[in-house]
C-alpha positions in Angstrom: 36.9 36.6 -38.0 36.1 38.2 -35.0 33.5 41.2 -34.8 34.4 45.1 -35.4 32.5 47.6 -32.1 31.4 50.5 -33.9 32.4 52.6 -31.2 35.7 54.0 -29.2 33.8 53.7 -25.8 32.2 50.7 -23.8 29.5 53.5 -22.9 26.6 53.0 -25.7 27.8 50.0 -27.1 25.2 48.0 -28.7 27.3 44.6 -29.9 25.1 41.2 -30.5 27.9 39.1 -29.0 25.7 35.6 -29.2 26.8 34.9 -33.1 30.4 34.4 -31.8 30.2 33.7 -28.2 26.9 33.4 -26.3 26.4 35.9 -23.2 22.9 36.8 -23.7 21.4 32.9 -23.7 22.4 29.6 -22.5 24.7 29.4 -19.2 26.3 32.9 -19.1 22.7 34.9 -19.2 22.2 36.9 -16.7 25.5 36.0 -15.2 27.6 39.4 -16.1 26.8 43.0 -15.6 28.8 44.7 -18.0 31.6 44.5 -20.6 34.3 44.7 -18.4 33.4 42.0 -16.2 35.4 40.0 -18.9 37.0 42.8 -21.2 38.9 44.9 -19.0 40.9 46.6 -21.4 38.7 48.9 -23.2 40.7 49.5 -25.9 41.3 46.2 -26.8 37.9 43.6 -26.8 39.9 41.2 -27.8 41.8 41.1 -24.1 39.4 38.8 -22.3 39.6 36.8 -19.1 37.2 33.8 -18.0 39.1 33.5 -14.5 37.0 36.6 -13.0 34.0 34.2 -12.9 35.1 30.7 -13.4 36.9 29.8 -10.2 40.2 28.0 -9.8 39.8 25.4 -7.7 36.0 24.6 -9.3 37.5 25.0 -12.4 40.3 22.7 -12.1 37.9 20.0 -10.2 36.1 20.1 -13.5 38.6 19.5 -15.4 40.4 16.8 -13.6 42.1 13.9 -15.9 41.6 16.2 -19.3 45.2 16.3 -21.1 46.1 19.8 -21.3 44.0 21.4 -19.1 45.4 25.0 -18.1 44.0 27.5 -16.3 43.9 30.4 -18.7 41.7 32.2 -20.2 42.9 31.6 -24.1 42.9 27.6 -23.2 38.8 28.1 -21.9 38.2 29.6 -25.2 40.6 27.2 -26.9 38.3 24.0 -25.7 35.5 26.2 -25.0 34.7 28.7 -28.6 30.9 28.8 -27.4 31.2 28.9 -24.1 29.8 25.2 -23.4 30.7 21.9 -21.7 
């Protein structure tokens, strides 16, 4: 299940988001500055892109020859559910 914010508002938010999908360690620390870099709807966390960071055309060289490759955000997380290789 995915987590529960304990607040209305990005603004004091204090979420360990590592258990589900790690942003503090590994490849993505340090590579985001806030929330919305990746959540843009603040009402809704569960609205997420990976394209603001994760470039097309890198992206697709990449992933060139993998059978159903898309370049969408819900097919990185589909492949991707820890945010690794």
């Amino acid at each position: 299940a995915l987590p529960i914010y304990t607040t209305t508002r990005w603004l004091g938010a204090t979420f360990n988001h590592d258990p589900w999908f790690p942003i503090y360690s590994g490849k993505h620390r340090q590579a985001w500055t806030s929330c919305t870099q990746c959540h843009a709807n603040s009402t809704n966390y569960r609205e997420f892109t990976c394209l603001s960071c994760h470039l097309k055309t890198k992206t697709d060289g990449q992933h060139q020859g993998r059978s159903g490759y898309r370049y969408e955000s819900i097919a990185c997380l589909s492949c991707h559910p820890r945010g690794s290789a």
